[in-house]
C-alpha positions as CSV (number, residue, x, y, z in Angstrom):
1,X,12.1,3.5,0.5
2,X,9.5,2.4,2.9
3,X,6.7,-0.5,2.0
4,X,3.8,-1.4,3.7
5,X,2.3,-5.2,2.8
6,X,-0.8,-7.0,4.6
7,X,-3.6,-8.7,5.0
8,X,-6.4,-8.3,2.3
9,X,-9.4,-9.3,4.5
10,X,-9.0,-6.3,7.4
11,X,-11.9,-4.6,8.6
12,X,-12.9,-0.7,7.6
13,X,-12.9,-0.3,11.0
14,X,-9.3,-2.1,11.5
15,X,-7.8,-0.3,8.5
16,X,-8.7,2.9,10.7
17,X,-6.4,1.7,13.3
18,X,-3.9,0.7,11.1
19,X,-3.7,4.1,9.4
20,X,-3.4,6.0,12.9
21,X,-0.8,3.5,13.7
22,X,1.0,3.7,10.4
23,X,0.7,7.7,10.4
24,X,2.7,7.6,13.6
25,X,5.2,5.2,12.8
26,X,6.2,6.8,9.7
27,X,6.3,10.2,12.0
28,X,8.9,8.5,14.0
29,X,10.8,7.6,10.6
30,X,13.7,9.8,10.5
31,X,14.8,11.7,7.3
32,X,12.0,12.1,4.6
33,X,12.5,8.4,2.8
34,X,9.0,8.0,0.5
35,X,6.7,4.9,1.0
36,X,6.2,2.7,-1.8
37,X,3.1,0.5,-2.5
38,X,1.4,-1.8,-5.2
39,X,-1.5,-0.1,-6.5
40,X,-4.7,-2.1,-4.2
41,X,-7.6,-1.6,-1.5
42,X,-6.8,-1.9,2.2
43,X,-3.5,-1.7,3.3
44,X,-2.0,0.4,0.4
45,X,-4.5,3.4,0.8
46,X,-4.4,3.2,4.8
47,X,-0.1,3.4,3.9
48,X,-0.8,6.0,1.2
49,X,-3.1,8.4,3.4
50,X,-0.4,7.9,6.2
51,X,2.5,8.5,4.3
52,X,0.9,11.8,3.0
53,X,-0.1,12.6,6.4
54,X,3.4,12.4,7.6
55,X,5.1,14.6,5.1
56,X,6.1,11.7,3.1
57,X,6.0,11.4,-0.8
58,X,4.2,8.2,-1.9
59,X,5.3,5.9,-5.0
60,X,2.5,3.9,-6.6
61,X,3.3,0.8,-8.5
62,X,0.3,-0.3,-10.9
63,X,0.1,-3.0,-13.1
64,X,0.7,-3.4,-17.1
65,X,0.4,-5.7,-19.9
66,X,2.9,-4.7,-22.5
67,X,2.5,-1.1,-22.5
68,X,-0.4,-0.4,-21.6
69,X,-2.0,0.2,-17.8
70,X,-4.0,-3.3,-16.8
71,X,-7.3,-3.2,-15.6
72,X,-7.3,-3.9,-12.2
73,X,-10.2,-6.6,-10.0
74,X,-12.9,-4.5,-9.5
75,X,-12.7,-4.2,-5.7
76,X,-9.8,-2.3,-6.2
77,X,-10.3,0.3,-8.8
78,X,-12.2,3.1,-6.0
79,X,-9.0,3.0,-3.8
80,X,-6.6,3.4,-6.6
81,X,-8.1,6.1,-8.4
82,X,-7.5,7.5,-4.7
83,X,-3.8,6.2,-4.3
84,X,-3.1,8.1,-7.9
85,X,-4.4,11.4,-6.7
86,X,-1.7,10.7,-3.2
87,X,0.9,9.7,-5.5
88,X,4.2,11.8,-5.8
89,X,5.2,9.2,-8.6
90,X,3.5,6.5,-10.5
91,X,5.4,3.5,-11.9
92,X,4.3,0.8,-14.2
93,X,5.2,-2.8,-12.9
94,X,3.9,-5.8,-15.6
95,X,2.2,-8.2,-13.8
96,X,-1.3,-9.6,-13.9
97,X,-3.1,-8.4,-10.9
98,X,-5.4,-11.0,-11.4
99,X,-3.4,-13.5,-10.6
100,X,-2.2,-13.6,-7.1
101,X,1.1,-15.7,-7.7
102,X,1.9,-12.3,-9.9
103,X,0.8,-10.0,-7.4
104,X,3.2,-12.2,-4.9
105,X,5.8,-11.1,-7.0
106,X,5.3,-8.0,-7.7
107,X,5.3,-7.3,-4.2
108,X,8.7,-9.0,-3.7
109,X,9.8,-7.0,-6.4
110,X,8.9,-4.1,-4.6
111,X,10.1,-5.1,-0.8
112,X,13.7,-5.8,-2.6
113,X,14.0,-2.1,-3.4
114,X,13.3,-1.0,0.3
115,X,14.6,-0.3,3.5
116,X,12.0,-0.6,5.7
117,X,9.0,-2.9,5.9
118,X,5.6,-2.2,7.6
119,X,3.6,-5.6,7.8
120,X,0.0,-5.2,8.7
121,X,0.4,-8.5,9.8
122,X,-1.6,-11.3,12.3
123,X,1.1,-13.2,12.8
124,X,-0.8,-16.1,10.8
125,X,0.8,-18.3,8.5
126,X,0.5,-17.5,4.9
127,X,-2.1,-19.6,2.6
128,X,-3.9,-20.2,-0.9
129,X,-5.1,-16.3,-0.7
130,X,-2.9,-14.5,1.4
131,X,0.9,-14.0,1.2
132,X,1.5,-11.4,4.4
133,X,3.6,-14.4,6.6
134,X,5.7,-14.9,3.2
135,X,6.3,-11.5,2.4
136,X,7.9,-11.1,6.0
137,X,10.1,-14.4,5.6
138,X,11.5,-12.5,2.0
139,X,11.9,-8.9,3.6
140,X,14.0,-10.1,6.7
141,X,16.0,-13.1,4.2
142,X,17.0,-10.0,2.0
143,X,18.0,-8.1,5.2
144,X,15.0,-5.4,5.8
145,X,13.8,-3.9,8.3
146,X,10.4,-5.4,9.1
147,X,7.8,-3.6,11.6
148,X,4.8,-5.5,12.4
149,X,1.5,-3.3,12.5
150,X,-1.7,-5.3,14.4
151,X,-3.7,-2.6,16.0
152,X,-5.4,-3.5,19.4
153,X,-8.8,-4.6,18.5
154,X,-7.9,-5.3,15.0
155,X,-9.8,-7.9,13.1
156,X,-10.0,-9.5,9.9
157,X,-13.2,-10.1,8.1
158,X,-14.8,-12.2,5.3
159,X,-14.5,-8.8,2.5
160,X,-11.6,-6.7,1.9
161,X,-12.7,-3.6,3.3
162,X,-11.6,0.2,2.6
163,X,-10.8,2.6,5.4
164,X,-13.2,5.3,6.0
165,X,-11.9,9.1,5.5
166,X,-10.6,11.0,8.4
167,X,-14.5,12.6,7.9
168,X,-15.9,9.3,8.6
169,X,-16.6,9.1,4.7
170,X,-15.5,5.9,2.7
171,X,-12.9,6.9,0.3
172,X,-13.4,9.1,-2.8
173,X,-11.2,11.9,-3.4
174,X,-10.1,12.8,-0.4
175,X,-6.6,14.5,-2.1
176,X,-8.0,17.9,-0.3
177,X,-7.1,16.3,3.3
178,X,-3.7,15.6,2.7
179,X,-1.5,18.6,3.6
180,X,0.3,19.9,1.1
181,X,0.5,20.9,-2.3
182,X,-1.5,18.4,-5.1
183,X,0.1,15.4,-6.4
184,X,0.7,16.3,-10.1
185,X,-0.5,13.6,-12.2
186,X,1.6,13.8,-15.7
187,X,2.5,10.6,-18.1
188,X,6.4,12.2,-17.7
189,X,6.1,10.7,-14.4
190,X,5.1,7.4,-15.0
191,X,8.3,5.5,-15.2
192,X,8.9,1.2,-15.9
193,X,10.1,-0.6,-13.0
194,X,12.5,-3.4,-14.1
């Protein structure tokens, strides 16, 4: 599989960039691997609409407690409602995506079962609130391929922001973009990662 990671704090207009970039990247990907992210605004949805774009299928990891779906921070309920209706397949990860030393982990969790890495990535070092430097230290100690993404003229910013649509809209269901038939959305496909 193929992940994407990164900063939390990019820029609509950066996550713009990044998705063009990522959409080509992944076009030069041979063979039709899927991408995998962690449910999330920013980086996943710019990976998710990419992935789609690019023939891919996309793998969506969201969070549980017990057995149940968790409710996720508030700014990023919109862009996973939208990363569902990309997703090929859901799976349930338990972790407490309020906490961001669980999140840390769940995204080790999911670099370990991957190939390929794309790290939106400053080159920065990681602290208290953002993990992207470590995430690149575990991907190439386990051996993975690790492709640095930082757009020219990207920036990072004081909010998380959301990509706009390829309409110039900010994201809402957008499913009717991606080429293709629908995702199909059933509970058979949701499936525990371990």
């Amino acid at each position: 599989m193929i992940a994407a990671v990164g900063h939390t704090d990019l820029t609509g207009d950066t996550l713009d960039l990044v998705e063009h970039e990522l959409r080509a990247a992944l076009a030069r990907l041979p063979g039709d691997t899927p991408g995998l992210v962690r449910a999330g605004a920013g980086v996943p949805v710019a990976f998710g609409r990419a992935a789609r774009a690019a023939g891919r299928d996309l793998i969506v990891l969201t969070p549980t407690q017990g057995l149940v779906p968790a409710l996720l921070p508030e700014r990023d309920r919109m862009a996973t409602g939208e990363l569902l209706l990309l997703a090929r397949q859901v799976r349930l990860l338990p972790y407490d995506p309020a906490d961001r030393d669980a999140c840390v982990a769940a995204d080790e969790r999911m670099i370990a079962e991957c190939r390929h890495l794309f790290a939106v990535w400053d080159g920065s070092p990681s602290n208290g609130r953002d993990a992207t430097a470590h995430l690149v230290a575990y991907a190439r100690a386990h051996g993975i391929e690790v492709e640095v993404v930082w757009p020219d003229k990207a920036a990072r910013g004081t909010t998380p922001g959301v990509p706009a649509s390829p309409a110039g809209r900010r994201p809402h269901a957008i499913a009717h973009t991606v080429a293709g038939p629908a995702p199909l959305m059933t509970t058979g496909k949701a499936e525990h990662l371990r």
